[in-house]
N, CA, C and O atoms as a GROMACS GRO file, in nm:
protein
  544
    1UNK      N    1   6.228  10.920  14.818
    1UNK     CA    2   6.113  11.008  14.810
    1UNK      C    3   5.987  10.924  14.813
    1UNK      O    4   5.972  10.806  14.782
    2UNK      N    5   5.895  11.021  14.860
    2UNK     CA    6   5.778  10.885  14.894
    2UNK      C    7   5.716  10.896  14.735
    2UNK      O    8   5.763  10.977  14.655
    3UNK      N    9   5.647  10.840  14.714
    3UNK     CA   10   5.597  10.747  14.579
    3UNK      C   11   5.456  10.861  14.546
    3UNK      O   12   5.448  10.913  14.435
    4UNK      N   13   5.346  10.892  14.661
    4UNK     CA   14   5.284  10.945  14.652
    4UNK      C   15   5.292  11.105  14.680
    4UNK      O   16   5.193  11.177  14.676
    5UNK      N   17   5.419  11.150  14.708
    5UNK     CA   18   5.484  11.324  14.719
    5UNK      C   19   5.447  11.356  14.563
    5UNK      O   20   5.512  11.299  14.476
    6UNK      N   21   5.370  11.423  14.537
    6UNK     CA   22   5.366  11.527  14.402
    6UNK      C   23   5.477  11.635  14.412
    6UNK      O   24   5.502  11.721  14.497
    7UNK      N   25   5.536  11.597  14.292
    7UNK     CA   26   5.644  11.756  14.285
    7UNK      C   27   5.610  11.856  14.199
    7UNK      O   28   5.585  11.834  14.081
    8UNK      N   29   5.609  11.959  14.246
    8UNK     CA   30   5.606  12.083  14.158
    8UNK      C   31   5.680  12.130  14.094
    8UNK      O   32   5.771  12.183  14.158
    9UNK      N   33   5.690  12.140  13.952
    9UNK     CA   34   5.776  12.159  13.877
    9UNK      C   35   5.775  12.314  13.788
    9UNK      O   36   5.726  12.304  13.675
   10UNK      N   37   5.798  12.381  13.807
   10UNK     CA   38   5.853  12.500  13.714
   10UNK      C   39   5.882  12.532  13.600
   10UNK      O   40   5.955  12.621  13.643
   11UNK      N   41   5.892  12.542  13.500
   11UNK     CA   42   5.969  12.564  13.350
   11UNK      C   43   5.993  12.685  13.307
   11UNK      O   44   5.889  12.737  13.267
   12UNK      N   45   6.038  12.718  13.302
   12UNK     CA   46   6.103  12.836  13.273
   12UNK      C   47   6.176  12.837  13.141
   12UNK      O   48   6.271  12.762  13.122
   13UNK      N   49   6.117  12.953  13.016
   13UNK     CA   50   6.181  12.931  12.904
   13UNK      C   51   6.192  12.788  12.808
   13UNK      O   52   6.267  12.754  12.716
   14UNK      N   53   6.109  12.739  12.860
   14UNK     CA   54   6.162  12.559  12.779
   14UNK      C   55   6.008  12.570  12.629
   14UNK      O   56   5.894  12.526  12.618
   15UNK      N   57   6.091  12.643  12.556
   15UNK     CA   58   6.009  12.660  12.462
   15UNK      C   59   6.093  12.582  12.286
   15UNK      O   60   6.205  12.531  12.274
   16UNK      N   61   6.018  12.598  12.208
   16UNK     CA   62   6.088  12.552  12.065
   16UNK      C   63   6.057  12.384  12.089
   16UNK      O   64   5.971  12.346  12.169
   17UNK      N   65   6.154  12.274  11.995
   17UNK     CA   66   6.164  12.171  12.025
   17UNK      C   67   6.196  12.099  12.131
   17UNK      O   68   6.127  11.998  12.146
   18UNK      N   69   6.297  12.124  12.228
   18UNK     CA   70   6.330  12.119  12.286
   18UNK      C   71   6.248  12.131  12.463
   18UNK      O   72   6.244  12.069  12.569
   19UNK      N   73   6.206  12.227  12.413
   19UNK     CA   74   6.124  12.266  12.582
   19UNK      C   75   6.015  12.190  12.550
   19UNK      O   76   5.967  12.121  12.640
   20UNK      N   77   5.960  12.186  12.428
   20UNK     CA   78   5.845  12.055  12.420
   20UNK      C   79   5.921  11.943  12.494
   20UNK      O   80   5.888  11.913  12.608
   21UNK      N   81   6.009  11.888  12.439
   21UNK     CA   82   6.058  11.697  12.492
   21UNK      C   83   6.077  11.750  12.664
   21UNK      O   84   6.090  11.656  12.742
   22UNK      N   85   6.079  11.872  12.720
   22UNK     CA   86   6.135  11.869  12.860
   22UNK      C   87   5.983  11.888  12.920
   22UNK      O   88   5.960  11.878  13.040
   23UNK      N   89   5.868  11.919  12.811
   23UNK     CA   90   5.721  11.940  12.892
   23UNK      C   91   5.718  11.815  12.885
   23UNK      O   92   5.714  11.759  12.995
   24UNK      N   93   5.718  11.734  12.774
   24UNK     CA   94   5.633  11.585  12.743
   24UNK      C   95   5.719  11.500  12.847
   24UNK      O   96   5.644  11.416  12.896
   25UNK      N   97   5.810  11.492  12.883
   25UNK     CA   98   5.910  11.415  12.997
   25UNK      C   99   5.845  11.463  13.116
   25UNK      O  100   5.771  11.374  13.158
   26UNK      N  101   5.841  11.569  13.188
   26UNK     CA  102   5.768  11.587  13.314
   26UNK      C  103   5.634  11.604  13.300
   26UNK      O  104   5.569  11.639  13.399
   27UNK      N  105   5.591  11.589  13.216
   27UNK     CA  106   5.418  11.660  13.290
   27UNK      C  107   5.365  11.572  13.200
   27UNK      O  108   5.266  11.615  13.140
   28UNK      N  109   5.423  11.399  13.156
   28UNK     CA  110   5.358  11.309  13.163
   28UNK      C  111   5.383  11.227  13.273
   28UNK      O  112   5.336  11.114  13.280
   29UNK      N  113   5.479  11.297  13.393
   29UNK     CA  114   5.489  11.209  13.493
   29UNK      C  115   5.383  11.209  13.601
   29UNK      O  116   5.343  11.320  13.637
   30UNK      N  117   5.313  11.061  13.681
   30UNK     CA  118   5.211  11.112  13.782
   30UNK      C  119   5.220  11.171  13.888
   30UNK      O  120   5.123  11.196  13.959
   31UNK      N  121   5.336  11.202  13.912
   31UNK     CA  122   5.426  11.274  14.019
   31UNK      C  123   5.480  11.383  14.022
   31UNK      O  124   5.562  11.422  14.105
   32UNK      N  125   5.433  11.446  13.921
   32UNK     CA  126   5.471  11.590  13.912
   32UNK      C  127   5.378  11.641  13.827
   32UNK      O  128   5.323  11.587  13.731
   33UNK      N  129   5.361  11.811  13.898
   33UNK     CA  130   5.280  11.888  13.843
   33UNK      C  131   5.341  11.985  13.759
   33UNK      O  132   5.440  12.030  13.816
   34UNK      N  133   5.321  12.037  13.644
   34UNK     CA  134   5.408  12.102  13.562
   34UNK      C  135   5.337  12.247  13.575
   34UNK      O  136   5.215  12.246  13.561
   35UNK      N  137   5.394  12.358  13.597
   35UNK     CA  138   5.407  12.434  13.618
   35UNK      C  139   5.428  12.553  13.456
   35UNK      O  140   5.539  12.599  13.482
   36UNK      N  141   5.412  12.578  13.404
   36UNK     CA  142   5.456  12.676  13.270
   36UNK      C  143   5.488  12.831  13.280
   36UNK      O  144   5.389  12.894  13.243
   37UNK      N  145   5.595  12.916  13.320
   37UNK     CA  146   5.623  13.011  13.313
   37UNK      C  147   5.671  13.117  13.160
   37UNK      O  148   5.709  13.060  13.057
   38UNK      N  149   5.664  13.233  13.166
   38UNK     CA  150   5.664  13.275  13.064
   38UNK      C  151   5.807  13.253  12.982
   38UNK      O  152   5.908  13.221  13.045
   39UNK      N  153   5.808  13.267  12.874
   39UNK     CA  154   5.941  13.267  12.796
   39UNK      C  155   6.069  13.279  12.866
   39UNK      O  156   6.086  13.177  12.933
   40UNK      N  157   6.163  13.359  12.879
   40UNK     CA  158   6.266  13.440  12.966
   40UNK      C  159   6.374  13.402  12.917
   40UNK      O  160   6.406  13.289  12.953
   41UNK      N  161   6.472  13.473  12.819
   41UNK     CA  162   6.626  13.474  12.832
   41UNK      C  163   6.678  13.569  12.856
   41UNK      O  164   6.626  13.676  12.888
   42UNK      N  165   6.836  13.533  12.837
   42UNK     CA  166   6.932  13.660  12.890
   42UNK      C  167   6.894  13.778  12.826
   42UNK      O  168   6.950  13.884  12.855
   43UNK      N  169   6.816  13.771  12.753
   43UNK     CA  170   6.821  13.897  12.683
   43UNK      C  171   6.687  14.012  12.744
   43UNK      O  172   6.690  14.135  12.754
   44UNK      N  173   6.577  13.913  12.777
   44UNK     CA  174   6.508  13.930  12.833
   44UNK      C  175   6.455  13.963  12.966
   44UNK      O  176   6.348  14.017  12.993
   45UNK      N  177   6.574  13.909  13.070
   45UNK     CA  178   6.547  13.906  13.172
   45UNK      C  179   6.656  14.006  13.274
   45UNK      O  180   6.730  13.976  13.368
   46UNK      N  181   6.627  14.135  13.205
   46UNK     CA  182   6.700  14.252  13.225
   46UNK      C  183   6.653  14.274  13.412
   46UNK      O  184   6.718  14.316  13.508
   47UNK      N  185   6.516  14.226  13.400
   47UNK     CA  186   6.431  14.252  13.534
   47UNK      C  187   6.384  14.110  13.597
   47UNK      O  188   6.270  14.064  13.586
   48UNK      N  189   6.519  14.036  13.680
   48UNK     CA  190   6.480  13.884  13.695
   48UNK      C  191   6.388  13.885  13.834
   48UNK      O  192   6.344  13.782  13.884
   49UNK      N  193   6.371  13.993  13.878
   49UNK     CA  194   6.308  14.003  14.019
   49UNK      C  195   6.184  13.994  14.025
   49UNK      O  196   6.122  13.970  14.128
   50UNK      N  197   6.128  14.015  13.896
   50UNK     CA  198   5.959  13.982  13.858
   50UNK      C  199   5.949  13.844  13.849
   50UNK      O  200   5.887  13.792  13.941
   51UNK      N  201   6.000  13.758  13.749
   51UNK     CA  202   6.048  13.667  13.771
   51UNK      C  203   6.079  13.610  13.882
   51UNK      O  204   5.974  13.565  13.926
   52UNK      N  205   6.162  13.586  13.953
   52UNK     CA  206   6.203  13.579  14.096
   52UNK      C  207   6.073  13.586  14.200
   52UNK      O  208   6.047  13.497  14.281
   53UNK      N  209   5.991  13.718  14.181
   53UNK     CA  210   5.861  13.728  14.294
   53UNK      C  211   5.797  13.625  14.232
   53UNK      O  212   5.822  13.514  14.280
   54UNK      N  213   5.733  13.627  14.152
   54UNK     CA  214   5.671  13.510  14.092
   54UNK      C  215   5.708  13.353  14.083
   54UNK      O  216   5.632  13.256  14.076
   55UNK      N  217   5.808  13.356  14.085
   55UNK     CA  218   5.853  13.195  14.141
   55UNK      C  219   5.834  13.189  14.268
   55UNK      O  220   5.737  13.121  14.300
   56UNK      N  221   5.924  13.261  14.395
   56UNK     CA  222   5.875  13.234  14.509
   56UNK      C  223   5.749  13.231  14.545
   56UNK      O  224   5.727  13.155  14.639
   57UNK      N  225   5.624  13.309  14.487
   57UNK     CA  226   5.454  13.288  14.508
   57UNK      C  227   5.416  13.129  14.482
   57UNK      O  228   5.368  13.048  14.561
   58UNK      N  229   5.447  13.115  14.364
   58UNK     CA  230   5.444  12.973  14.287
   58UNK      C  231   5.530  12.880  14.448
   58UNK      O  232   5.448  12.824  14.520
   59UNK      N  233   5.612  12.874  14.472
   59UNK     CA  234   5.665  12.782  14.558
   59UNK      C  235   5.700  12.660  14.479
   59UNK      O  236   5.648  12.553  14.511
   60UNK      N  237   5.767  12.665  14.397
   60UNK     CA  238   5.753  12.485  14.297
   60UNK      C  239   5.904  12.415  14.338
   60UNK      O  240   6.003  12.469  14.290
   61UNK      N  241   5.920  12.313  14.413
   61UNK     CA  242   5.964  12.244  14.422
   61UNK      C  243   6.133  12.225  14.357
   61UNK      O  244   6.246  12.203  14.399
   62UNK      N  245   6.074  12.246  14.251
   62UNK     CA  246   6.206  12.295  14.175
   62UNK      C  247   6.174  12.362  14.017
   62UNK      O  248   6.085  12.359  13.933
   63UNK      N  249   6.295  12.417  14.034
   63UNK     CA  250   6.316  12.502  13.850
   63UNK      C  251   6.362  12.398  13.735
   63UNK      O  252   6.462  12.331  13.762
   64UNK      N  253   6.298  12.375  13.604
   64UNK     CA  254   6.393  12.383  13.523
   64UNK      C  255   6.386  12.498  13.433
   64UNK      O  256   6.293  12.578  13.433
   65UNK      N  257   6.492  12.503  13.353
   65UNK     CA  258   6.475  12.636  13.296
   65UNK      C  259   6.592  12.650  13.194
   65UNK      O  260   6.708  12.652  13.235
   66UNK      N  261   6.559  12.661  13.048
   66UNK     CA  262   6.593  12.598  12.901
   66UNK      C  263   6.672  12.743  12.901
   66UNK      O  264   6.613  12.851  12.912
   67UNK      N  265   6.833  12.728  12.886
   67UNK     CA  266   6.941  12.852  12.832
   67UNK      C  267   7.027  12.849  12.755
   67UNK      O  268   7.086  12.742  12.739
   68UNK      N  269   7.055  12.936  12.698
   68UNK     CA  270   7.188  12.917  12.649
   68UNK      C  271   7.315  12.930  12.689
   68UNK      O  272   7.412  12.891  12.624
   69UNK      N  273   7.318  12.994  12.816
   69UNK     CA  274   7.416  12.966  12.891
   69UNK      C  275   7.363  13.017  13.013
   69UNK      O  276   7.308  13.127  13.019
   70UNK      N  277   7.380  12.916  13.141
   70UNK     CA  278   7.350  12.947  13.244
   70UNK      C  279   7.456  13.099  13.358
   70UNK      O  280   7.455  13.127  13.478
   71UNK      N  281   7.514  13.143  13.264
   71UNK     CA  282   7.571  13.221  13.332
   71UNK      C  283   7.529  13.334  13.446
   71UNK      O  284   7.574  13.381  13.550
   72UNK      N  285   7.414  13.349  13.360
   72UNK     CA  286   7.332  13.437  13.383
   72UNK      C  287   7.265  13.450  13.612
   72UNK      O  288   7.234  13.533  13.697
   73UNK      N  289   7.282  13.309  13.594
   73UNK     CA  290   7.247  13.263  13.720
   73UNK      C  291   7.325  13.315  13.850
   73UNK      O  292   7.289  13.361  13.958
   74UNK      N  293   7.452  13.287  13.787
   74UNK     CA  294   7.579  13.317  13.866
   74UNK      C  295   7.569  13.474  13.961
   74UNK      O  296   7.617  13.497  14.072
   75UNK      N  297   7.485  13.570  13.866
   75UNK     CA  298   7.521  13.694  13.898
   75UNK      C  299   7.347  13.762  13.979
   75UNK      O  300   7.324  13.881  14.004
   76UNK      N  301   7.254  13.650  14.001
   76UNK     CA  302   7.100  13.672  13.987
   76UNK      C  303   7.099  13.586  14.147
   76UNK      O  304   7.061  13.469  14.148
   77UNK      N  305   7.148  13.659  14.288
   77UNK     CA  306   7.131  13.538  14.394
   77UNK      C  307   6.973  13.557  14.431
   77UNK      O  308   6.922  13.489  14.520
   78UNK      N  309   6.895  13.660  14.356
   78UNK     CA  310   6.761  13.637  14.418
   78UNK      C  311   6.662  13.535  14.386
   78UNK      O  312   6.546  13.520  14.425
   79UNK      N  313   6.747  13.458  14.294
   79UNK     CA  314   6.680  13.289  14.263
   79UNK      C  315   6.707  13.170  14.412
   79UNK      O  316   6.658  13.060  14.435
   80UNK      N  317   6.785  13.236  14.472
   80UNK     CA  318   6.876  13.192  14.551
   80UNK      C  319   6.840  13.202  14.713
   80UNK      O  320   6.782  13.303  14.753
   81UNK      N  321   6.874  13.101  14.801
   81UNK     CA  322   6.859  13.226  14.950
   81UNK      C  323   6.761  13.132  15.021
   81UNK      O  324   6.684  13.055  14.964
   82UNK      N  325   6.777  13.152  15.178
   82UNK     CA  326   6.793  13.080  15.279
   82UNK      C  327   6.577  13.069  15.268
   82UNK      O  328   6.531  12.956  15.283
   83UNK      N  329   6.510  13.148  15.253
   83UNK     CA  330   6.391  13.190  15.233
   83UNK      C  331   6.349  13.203  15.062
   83UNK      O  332   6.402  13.276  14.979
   84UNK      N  333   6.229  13.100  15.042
   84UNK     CA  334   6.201  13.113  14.909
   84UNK      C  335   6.286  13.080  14.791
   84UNK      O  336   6.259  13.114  14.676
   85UNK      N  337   6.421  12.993  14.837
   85UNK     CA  338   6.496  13.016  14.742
   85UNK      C  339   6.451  12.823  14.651
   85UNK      O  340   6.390  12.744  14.724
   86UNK      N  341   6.479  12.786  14.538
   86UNK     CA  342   6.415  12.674  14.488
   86UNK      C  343   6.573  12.615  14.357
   86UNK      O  344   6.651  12.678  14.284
   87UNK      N  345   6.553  12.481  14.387
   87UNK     CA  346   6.670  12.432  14.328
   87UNK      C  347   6.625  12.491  14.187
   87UNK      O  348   6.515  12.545  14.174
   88UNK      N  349   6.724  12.476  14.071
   88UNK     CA  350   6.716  12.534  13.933
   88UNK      C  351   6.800  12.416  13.903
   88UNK      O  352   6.904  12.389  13.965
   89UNK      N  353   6.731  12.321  13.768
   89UNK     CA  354   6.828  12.249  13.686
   89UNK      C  355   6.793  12.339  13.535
   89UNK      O  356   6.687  12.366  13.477
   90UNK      N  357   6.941  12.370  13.505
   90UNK     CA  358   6.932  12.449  13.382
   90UNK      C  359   6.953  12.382  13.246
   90UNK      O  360   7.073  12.358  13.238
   91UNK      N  361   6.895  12.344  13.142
   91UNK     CA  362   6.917  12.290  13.024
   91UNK      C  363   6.986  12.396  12.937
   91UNK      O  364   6.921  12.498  12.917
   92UNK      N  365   7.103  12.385  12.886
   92UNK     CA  366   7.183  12.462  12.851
   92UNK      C  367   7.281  12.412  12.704
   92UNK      O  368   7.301  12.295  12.670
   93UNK      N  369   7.312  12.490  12.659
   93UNK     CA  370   7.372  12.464  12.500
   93UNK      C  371   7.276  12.364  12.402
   93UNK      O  372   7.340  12.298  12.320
   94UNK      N  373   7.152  12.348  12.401
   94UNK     CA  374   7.077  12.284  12.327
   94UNK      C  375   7.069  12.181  12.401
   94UNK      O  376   7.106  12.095  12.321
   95UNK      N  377   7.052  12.138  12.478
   95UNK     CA  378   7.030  12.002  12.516
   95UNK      C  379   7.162  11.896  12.555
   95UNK      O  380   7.161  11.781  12.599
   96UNK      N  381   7.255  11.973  12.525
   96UNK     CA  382   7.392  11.892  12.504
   96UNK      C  383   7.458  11.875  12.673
   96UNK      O  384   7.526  11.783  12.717
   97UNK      N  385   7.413  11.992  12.739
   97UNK     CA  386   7.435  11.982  12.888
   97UNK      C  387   7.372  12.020  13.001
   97UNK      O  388   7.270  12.082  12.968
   98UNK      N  389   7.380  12.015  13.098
   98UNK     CA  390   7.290  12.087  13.236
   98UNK      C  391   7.371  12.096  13.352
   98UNK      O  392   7.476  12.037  13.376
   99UNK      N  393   7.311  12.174  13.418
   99UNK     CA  394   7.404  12.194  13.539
   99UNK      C  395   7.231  12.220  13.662
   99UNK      O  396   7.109  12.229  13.646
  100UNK      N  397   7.325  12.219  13.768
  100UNK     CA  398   7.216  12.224  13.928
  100UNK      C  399   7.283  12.315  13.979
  100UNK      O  400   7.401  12.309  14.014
  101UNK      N  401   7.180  12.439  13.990
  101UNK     CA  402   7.211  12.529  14.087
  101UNK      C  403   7.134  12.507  14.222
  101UNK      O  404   7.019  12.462  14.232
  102UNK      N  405   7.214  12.546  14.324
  102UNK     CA  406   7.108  12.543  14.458
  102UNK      C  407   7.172  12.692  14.547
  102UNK      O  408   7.250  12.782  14.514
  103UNK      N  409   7.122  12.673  14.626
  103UNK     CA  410   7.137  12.780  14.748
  103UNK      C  411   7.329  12.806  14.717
  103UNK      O  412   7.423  12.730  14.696
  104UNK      N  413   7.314  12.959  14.730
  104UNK     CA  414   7.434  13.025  14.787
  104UNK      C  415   7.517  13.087  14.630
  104UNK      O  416   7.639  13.096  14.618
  105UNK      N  417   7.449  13.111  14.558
  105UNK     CA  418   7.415  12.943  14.485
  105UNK      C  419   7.550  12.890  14.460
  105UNK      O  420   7.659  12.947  14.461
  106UNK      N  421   7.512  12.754  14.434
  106UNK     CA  422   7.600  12.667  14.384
  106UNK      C  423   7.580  12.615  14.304
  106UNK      O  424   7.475  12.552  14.314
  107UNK      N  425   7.662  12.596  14.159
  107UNK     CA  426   7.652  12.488  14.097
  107UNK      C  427   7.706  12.389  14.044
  107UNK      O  428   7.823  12.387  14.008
  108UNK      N  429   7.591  12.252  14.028
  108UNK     CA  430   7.719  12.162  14.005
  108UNK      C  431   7.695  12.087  13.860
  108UNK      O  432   7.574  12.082  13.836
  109UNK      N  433   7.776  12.026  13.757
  109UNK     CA  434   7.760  12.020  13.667
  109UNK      C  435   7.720  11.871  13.674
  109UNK      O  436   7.766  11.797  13.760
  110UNK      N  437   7.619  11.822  13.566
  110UNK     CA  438   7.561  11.737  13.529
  110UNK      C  439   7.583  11.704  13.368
  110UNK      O  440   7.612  11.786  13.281
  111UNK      N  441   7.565  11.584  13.355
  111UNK     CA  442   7.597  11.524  13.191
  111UNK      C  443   7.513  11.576  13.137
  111UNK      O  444   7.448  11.665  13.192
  112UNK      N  445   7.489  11.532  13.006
  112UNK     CA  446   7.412  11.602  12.942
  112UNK      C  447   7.266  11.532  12.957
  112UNK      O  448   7.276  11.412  12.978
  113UNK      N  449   7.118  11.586  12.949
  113UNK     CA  450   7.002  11.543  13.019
  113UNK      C  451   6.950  11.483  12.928
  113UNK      O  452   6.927  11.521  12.813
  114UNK      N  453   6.924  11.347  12.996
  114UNK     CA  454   6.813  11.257  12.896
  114UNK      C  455   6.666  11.261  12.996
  114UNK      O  456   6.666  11.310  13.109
  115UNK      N  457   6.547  11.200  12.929
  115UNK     CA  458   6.436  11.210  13.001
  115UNK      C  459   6.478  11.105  13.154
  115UNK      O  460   6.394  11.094  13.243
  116UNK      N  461   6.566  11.061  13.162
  116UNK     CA  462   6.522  10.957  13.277
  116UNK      C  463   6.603  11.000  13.357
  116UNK      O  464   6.578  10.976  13.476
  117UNK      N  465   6.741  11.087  13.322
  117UNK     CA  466   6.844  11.203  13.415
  117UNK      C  467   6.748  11.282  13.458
  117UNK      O  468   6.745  11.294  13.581
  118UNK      N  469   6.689  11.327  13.412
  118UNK     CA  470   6.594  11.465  13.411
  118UNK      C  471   6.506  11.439  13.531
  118UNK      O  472   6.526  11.501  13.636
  119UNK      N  473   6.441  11.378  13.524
  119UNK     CA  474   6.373  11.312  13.638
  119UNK      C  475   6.391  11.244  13.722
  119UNK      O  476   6.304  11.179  13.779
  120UNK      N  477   6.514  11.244  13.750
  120UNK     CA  478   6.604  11.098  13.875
  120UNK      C  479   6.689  11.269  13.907
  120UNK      O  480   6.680  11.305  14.024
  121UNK      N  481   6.749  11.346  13.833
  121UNK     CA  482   6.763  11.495  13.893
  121UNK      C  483   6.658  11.556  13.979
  121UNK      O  484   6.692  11.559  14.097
  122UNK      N  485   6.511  11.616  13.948
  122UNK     CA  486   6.426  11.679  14.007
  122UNK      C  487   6.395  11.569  14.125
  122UNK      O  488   6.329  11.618  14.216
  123UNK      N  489   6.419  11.463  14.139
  123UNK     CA  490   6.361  11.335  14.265
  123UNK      C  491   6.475  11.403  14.324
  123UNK      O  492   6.448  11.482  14.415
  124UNK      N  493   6.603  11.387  14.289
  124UNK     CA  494   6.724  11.349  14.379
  124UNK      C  495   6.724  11.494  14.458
  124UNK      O  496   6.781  11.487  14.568
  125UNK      N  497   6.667  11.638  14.422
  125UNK     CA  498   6.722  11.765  14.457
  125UNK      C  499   6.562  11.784  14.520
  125UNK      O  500   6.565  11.873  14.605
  126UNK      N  501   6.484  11.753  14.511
  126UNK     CA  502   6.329  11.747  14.631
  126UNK      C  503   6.293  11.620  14.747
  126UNK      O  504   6.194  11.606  14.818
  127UNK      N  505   6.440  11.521  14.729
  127UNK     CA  506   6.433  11.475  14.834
  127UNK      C  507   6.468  11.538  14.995
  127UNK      O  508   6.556  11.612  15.041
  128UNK      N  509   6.368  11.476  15.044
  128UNK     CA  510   6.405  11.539  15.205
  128UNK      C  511   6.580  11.481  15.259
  128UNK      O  512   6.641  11.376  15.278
  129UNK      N  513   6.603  11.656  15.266
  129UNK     CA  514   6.745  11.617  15.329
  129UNK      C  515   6.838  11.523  15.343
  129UNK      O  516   6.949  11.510  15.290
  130UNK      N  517   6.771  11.446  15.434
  130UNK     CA  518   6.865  11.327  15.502
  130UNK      C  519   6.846  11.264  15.351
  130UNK      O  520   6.936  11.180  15.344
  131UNK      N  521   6.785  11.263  15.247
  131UNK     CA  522   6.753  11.169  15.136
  131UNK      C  523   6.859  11.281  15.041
  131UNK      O  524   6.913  11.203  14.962
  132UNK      N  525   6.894  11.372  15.022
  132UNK     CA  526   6.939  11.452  14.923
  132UNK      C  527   7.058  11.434  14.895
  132UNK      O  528   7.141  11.430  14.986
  133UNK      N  529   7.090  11.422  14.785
  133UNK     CA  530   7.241  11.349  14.729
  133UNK      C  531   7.288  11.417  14.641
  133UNK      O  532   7.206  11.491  14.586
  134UNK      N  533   7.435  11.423  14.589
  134UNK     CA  534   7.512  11.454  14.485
  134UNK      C  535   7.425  11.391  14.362
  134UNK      O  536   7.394  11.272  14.360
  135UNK      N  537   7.387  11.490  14.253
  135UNK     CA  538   7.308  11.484  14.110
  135UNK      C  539   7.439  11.431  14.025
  135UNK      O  540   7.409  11.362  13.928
  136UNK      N  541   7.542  11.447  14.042
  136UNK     CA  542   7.620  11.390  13.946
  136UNK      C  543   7.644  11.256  13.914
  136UNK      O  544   7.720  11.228  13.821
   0.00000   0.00000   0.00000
């Protein structure tokens, strides 16, 4: 990835302790712009298509987005899709794991996220193509 590409970054839900250490990790980086979306869990996000319009307006590079279980994803393909659709790394069970969703979607599981995974993830899934690699 080139050095001077700014990435746009998303957050979604990364609130409490936790979504703090995932703001202070990206949006002290000079290479990414942090993005802050409203709260949103499963419980909440009865209507993910508001959500959904509003990310695709935003256009950000990629999602992260703080859950308790990413299941939720599985059944939601309008995060998803050949048009507007934007990678999602999900922080999930407290911090203990993450997974990468992308198109169709797919996902693939990742260890559990430290600040320097976290950010060698969002590089590795906004690299151009021919540059885009397995996150695991």
């Amino acid at each position: 990835m080139n050095d001077t590409t700014e990435t746009t970054v998303a957050l979604v839900a990364c609130s409490g302790i936790l979504g703090g250490l995932i703001r202070g990790c990206v949006g002290g980086r000079a290479d990414m712009t942090v993005v802050d979306m409203p709260v949103v869990d499963e419980a909440t996000a009865g209507d993910p298509g508001d959500l959904a319009h509003r990310l695709r307006r935003l256009a950000p590079d990629v999602v992260v987005w703080q859950f308790d279980s990413d299941a939720l994803l599985e059944q939601r393909p309008e995060f998803f899709g050949v048009t507007g659709g934007f990678p999602i790394i999900a922080i999930i069970d407290d911090g203990r794991g993450s997974a990468l969703w992308r198109l169709l979607p797919q996902r693939t599981t990742l260890d559990a996220p430290s600040f320097d995974t976290l950010v060698d993830t969002i590089h590795a899934v906004t690299a151009p193509s021919e540059e885009n690699r397995s996150c695991q």
